[in-house]
N, CA, C and O atoms as a GROMACS GRO file, in nm:
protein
  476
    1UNK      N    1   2.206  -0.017  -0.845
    1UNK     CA    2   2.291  -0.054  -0.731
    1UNK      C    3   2.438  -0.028  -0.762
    1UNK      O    4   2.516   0.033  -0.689
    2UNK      N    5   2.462  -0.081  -0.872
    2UNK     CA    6   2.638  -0.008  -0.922
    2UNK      C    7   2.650   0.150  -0.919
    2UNK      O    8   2.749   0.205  -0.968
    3UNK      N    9   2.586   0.194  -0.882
    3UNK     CA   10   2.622   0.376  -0.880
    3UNK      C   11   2.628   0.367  -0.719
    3UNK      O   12   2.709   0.431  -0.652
    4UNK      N   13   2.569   0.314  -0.686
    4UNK     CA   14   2.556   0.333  -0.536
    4UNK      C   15   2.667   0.278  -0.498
    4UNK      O   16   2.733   0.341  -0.415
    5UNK      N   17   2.714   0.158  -0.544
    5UNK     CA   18   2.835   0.101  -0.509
    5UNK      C   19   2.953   0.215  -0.534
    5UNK      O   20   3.043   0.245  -0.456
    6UNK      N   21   2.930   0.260  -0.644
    6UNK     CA   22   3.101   0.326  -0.692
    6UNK      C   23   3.056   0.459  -0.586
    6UNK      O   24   3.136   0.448  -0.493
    7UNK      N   25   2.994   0.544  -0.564
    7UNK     CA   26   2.944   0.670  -0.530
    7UNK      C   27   3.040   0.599  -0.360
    7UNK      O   28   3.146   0.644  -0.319
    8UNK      N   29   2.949   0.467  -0.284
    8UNK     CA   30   3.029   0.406  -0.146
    8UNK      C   31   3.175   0.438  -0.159
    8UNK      O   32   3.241   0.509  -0.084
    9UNK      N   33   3.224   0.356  -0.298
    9UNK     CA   34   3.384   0.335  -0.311
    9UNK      C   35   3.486   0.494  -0.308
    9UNK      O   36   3.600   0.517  -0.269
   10UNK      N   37   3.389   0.571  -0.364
   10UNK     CA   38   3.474   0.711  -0.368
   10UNK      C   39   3.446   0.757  -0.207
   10UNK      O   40   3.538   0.809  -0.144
   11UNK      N   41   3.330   0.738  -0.153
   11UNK     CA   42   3.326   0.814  -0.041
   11UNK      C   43   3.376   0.788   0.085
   11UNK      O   44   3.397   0.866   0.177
   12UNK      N   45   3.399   0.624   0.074
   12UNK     CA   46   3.481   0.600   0.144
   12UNK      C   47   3.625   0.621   0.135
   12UNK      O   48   3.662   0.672   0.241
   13UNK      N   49   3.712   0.607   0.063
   13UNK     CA   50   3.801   0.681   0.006
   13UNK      C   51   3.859   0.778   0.022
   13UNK      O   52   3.976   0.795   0.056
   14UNK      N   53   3.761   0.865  -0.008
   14UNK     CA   54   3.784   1.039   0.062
   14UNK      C   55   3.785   1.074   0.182
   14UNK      O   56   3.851   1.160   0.240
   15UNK      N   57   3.672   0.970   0.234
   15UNK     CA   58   3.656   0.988   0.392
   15UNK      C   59   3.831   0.982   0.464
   15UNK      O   60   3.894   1.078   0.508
   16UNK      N   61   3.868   0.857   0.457
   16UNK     CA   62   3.996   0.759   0.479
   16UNK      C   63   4.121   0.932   0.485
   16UNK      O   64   4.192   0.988   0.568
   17UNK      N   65   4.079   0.949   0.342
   17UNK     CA   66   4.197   1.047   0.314
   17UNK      C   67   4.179   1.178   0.348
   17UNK      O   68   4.272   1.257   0.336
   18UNK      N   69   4.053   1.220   0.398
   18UNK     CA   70   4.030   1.400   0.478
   18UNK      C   71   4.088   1.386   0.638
   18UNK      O   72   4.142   1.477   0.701
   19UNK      N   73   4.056   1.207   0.699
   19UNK     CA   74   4.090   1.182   0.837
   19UNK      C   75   4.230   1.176   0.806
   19UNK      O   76   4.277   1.273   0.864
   20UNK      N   77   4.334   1.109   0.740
   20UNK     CA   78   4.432   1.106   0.751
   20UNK      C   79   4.550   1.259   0.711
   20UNK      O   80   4.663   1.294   0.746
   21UNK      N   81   4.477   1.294   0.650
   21UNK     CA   82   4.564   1.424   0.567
   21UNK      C   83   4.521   1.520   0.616
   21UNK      O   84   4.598   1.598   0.671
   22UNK      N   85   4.447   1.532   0.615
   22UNK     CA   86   4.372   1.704   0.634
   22UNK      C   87   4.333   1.692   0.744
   22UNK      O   88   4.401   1.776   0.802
   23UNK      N   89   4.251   1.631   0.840
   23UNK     CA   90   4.264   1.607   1.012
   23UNK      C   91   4.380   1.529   1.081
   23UNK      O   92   4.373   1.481   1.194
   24UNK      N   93   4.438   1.526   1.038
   24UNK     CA   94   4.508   1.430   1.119
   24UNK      C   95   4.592   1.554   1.255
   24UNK      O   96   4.573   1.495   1.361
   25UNK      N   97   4.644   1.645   1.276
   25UNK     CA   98   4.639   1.713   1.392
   25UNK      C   99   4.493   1.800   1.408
   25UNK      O  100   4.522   1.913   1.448
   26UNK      N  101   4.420   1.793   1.400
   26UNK     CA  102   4.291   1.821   1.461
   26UNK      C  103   4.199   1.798   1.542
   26UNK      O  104   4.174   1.678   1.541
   27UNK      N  105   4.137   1.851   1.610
   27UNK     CA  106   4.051   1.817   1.700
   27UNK      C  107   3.919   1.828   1.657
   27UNK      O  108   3.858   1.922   1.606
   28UNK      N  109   3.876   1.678   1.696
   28UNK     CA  110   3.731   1.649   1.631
   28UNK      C  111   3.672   1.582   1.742
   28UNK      O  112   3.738   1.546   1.839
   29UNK      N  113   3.513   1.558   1.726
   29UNK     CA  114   3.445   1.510   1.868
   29UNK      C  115   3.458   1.363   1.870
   29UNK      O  116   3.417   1.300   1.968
   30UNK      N  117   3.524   1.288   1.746
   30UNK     CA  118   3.554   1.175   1.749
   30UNK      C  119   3.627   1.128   1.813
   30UNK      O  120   3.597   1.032   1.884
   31UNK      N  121   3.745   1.179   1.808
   31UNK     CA  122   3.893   1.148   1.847
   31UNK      C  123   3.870   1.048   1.983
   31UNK      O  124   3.776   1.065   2.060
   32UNK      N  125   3.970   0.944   2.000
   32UNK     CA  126   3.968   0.838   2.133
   32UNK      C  127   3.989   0.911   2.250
   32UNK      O  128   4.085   0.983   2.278
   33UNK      N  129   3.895   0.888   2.311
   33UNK     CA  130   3.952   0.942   2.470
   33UNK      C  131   3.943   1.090   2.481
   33UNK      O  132   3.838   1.142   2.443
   34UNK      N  133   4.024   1.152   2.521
   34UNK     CA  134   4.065   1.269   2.574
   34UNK      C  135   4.126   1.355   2.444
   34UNK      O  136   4.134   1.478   2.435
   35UNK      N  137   4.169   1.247   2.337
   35UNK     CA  138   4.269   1.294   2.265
   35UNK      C  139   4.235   1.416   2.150
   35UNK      O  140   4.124   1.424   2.098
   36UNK      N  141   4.341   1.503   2.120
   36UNK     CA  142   4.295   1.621   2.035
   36UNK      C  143   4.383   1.652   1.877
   36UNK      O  144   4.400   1.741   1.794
   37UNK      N  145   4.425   1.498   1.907
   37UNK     CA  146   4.488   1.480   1.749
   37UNK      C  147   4.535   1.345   1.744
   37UNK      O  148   4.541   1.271   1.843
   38UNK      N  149   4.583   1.300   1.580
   38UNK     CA  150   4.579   1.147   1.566
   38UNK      C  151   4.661   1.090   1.662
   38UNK      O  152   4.629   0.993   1.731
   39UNK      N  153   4.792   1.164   1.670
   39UNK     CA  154   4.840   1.077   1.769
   39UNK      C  155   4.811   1.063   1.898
   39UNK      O  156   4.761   0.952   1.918
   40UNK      N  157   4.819   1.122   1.985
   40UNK     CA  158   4.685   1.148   2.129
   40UNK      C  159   4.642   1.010   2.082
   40UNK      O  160   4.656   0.903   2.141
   41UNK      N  161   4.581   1.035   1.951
   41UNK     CA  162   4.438   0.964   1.988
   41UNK      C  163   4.509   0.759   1.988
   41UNK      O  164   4.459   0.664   2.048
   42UNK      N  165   4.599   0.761   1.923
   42UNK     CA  166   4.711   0.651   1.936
   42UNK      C  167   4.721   0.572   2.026
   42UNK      O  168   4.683   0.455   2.037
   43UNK      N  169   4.792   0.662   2.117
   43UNK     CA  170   4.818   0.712   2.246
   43UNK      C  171   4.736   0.610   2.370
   43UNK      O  172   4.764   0.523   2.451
   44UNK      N  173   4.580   0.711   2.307
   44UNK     CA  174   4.521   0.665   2.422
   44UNK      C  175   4.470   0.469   2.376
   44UNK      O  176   4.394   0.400   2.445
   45UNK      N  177   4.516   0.440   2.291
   45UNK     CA  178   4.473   0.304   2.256
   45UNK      C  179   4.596   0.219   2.282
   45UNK      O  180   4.598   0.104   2.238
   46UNK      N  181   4.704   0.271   2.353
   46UNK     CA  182   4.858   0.207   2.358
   46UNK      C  183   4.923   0.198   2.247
   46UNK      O  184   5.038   0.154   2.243
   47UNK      N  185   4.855   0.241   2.135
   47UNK     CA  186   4.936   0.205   2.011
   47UNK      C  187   5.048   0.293   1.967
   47UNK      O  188   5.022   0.413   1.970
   48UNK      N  189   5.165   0.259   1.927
   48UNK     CA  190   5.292   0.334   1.941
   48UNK      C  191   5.307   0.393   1.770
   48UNK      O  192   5.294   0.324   1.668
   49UNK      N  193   5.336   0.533   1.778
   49UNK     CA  194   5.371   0.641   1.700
   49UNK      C  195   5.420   0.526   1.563
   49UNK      O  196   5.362   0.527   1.454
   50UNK      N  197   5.482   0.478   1.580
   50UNK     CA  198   5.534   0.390   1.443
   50UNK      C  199   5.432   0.367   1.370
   50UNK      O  200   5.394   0.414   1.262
   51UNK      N  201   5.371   0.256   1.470
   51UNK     CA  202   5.267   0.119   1.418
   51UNK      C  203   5.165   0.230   1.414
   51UNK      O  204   5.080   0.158   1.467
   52UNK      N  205   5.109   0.330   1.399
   52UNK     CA  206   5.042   0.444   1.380
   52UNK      C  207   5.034   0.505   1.253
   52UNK      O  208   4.933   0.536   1.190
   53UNK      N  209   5.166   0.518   1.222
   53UNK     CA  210   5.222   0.583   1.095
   53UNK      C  211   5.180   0.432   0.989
   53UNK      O  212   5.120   0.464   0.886
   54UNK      N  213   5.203   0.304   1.003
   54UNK     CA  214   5.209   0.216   0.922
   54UNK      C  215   5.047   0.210   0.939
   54UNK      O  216   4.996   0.230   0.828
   55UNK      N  217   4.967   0.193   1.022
   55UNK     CA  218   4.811   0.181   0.987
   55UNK      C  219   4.772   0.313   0.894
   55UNK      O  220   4.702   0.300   0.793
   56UNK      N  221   4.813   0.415   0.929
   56UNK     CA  222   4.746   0.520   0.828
   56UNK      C  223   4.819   0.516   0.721
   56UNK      O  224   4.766   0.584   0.633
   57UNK      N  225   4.912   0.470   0.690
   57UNK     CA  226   5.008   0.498   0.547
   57UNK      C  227   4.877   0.348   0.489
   57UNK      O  228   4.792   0.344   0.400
   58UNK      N  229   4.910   0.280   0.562
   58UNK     CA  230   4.775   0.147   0.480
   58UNK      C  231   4.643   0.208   0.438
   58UNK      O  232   4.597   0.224   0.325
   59UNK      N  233   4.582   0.244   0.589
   59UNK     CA  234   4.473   0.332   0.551
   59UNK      C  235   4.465   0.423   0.414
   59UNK      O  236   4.373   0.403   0.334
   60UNK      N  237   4.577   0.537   0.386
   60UNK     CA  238   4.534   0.591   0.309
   60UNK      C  239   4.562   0.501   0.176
   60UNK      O  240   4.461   0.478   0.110
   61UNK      N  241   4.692   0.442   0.123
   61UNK     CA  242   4.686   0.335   0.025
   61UNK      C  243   4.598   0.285  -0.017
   61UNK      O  244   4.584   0.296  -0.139
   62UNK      N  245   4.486   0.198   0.066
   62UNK     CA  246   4.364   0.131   0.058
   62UNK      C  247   4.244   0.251   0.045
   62UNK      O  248   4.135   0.211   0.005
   63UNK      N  249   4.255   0.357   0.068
   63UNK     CA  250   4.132   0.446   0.004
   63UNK      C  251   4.217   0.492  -0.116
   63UNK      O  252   4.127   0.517  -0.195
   64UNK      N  253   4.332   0.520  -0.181
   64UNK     CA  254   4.387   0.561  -0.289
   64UNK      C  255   4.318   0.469  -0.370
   64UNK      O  256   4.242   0.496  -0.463
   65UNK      N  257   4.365   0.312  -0.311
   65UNK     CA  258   4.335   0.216  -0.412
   65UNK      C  259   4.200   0.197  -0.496
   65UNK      O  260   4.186   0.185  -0.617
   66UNK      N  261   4.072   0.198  -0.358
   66UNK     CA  262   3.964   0.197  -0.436
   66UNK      C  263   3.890   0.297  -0.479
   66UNK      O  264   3.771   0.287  -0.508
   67UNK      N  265   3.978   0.432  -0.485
   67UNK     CA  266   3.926   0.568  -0.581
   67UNK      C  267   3.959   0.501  -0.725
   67UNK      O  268   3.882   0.471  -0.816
   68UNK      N  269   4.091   0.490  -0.715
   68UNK     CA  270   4.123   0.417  -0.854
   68UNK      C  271   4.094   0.276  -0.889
   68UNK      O  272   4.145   0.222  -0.987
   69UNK      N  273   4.006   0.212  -0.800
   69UNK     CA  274   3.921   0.093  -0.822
   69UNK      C  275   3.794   0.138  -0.915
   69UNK      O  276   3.751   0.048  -0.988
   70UNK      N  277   3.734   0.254  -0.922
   70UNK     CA  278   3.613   0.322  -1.014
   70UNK      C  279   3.700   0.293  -1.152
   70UNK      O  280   3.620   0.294  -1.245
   71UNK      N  281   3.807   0.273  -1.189
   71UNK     CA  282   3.868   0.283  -1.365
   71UNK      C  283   3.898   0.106  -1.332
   71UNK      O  284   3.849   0.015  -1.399
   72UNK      N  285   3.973   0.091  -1.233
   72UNK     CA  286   4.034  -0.063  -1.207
   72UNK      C  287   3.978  -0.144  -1.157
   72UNK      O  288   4.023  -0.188  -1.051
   73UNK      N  289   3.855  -0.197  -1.215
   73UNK     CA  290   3.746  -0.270  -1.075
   73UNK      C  291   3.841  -0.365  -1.046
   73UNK      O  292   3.856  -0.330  -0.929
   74UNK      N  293   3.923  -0.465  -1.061
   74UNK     CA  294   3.960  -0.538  -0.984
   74UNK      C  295   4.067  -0.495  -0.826
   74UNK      O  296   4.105  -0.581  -0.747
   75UNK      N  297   4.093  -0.358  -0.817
   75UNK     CA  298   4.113  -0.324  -0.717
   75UNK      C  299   4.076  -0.282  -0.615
   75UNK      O  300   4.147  -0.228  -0.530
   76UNK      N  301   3.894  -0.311  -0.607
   76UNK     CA  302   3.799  -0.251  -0.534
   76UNK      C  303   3.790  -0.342  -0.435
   76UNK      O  304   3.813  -0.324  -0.315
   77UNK      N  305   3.742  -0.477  -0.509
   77UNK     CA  306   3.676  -0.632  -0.372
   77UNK      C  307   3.815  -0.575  -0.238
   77UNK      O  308   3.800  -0.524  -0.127
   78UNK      N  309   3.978  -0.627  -0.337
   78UNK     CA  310   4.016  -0.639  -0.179
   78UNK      C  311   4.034  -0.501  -0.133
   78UNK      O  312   4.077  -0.513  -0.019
   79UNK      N  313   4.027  -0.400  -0.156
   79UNK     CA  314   4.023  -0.262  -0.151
   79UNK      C  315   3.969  -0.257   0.003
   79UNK      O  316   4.029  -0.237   0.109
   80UNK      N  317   3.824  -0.286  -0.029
   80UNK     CA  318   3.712  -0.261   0.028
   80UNK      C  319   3.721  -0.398   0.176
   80UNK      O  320   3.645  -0.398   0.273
   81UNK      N  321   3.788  -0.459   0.161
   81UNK     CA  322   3.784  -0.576   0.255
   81UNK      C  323   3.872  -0.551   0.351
   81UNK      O  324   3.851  -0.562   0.472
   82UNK      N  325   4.007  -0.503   0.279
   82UNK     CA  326   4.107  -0.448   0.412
   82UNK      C  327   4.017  -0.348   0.443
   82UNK      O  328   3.922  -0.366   0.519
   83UNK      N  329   4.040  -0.254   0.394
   83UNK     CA  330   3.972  -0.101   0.479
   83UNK      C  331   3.856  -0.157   0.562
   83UNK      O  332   3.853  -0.105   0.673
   84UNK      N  333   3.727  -0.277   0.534
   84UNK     CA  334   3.682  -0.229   0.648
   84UNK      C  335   3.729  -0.366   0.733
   84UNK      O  336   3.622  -0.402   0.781
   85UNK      N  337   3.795  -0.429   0.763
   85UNK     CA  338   3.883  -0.454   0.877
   85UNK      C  339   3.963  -0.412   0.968
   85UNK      O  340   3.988  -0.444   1.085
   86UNK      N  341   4.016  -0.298   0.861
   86UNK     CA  342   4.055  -0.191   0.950
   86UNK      C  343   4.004  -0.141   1.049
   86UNK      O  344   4.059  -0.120   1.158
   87UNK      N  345   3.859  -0.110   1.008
   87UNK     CA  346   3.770  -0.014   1.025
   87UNK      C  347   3.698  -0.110   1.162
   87UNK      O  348   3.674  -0.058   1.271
   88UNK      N  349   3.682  -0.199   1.143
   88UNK     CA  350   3.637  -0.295   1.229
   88UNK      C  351   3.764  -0.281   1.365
   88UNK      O  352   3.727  -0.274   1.482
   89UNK      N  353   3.858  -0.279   1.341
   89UNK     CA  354   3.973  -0.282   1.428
   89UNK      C  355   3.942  -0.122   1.511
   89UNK      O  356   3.940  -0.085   1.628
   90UNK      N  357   3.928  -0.076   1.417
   90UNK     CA  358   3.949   0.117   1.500
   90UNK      C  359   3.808   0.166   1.558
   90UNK      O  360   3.781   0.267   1.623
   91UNK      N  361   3.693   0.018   1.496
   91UNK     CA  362   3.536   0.069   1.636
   91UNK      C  363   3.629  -0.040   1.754
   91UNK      O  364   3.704   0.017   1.834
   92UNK      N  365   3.622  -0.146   1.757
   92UNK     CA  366   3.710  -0.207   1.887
   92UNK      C  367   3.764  -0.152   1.994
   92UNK      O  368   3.730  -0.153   2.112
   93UNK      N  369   3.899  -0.077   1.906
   93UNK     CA  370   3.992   0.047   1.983
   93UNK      C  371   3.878   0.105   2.071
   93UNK      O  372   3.865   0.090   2.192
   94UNK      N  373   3.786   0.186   1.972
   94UNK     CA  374   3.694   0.240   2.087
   94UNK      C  375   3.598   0.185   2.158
   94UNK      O  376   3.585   0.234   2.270
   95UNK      N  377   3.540   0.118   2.136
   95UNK     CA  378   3.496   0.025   2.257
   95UNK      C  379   3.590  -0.012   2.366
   95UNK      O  380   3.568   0.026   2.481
   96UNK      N  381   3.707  -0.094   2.330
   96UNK     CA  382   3.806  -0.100   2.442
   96UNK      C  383   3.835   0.024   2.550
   96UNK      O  384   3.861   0.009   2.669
   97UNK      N  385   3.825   0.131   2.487
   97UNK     CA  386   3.870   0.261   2.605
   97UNK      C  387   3.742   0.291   2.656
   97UNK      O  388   3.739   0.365   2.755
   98UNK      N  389   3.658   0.259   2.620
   98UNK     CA  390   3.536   0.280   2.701
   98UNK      C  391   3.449   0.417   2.574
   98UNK      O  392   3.337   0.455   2.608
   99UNK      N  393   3.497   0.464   2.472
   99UNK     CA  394   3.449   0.557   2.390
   99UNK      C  395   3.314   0.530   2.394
   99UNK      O  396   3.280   0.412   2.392
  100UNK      N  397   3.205   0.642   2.402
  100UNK     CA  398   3.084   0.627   2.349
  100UNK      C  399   3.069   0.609   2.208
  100UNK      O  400   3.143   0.664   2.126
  101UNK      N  401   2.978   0.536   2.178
  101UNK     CA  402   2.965   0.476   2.025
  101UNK      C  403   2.945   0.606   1.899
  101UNK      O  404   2.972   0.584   1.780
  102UNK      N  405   2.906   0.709   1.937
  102UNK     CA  406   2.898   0.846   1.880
  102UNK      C  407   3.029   0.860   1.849
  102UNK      O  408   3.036   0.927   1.746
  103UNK      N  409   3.195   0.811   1.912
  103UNK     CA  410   3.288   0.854   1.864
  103UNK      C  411   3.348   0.745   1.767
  103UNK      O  412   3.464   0.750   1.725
  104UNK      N  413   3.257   0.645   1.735
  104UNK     CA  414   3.304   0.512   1.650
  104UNK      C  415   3.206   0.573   1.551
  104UNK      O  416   3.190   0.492   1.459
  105UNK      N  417   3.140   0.674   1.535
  105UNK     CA  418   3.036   0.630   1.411
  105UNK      C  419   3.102   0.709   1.282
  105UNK      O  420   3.028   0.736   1.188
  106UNK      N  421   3.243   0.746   1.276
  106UNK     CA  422   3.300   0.747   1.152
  106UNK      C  423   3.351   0.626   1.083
  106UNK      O  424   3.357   0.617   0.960
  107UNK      N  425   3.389   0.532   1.168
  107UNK     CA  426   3.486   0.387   1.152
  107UNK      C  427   3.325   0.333   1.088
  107UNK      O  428   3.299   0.302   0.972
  108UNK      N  429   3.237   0.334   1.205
  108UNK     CA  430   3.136   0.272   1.123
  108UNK      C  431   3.064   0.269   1.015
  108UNK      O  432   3.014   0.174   0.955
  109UNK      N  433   3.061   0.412   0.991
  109UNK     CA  434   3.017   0.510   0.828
  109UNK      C  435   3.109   0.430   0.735
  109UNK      O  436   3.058   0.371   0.639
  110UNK      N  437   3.230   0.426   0.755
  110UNK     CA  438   3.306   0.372   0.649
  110UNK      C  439   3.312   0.237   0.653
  110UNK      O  440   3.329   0.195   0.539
  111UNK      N  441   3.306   0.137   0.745
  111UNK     CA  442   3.254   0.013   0.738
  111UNK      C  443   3.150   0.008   0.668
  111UNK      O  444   3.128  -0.089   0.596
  112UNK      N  445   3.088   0.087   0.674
  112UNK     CA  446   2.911   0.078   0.580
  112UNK      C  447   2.948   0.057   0.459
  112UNK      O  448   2.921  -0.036   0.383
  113UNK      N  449   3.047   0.197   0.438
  113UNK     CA  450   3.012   0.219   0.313
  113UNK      C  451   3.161   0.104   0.188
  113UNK      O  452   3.177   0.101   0.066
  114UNK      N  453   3.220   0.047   0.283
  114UNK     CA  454   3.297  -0.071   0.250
  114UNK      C  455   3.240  -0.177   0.193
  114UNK      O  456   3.277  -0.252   0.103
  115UNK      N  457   3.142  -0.172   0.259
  115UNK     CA  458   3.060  -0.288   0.274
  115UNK      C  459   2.975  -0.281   0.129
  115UNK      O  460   2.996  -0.358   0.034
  116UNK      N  461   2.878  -0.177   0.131
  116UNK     CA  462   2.779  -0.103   0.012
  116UNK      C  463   2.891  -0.108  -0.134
  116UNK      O  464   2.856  -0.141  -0.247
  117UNK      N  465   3.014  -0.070  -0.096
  117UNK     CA  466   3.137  -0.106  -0.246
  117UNK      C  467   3.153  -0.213  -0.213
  117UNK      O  468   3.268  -0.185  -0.248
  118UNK      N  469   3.156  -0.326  -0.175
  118UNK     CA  470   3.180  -0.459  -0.210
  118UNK      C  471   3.040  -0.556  -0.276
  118UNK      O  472   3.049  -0.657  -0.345
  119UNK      N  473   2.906  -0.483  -0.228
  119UNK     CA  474   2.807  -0.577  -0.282
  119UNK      C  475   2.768  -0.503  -0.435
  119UNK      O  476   2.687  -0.556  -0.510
   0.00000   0.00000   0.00000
């Protein structure tokens, strides 16, 4: 079960940091609403360009953290607790706009796998 855990902790992690860095102007079938990049996708949740920038600068921090939670276990538990609150916050978002659940099932993948690194 500890491989499975650390294998969760990296993949969530990476996940966090391909959506924020490397997609973040891209268009994916996820994206909220209508939208065809992170901010759009912001946008369509009312959430303003700032408070945008400060959830993903967290976001990625908190997957930095528990990559380097695999050498530092004590940076994994709360690692893994913000991120998936987060994560819990950004299926909401989509539920609130009316998103089909197909466009929450990345938030939820990584809730999973938050979850799978914390037990």
């Amino acid at each position: 079960m500890e491989t499975i855990g650390l294998l969760a902790q990296i993949g969530a992690g990476l996940w966090i940091l391909n959506v924020w860095i490397l997609r973040f102007n891209k268009e994916t079938d996820f994206r909220g609403g209508d939208a065809k990049n992170m901010l759009e996708e912001f946008q369509t949740y009312g959430i303003s360009s700032p408070f945008m920038y400060l959830i993903g600068g967290t976001k990625v921090t908190l997957a930095i953290l528990l990559i380097v939670g695999v050498w530092v276990e004590s940076l994994t538990r709360p690692s893994a607790i913000l991120l998936g609150l987060l994560m819990v916050g950004a299926i909401t978002m989509h539920l609130r706009v009316g998103d089909h659940i197909k466009k929450a099932a990345p938030a939820i993948s990584v809730l999973s796998l938050s979850i799978l690194a914390l037990i």
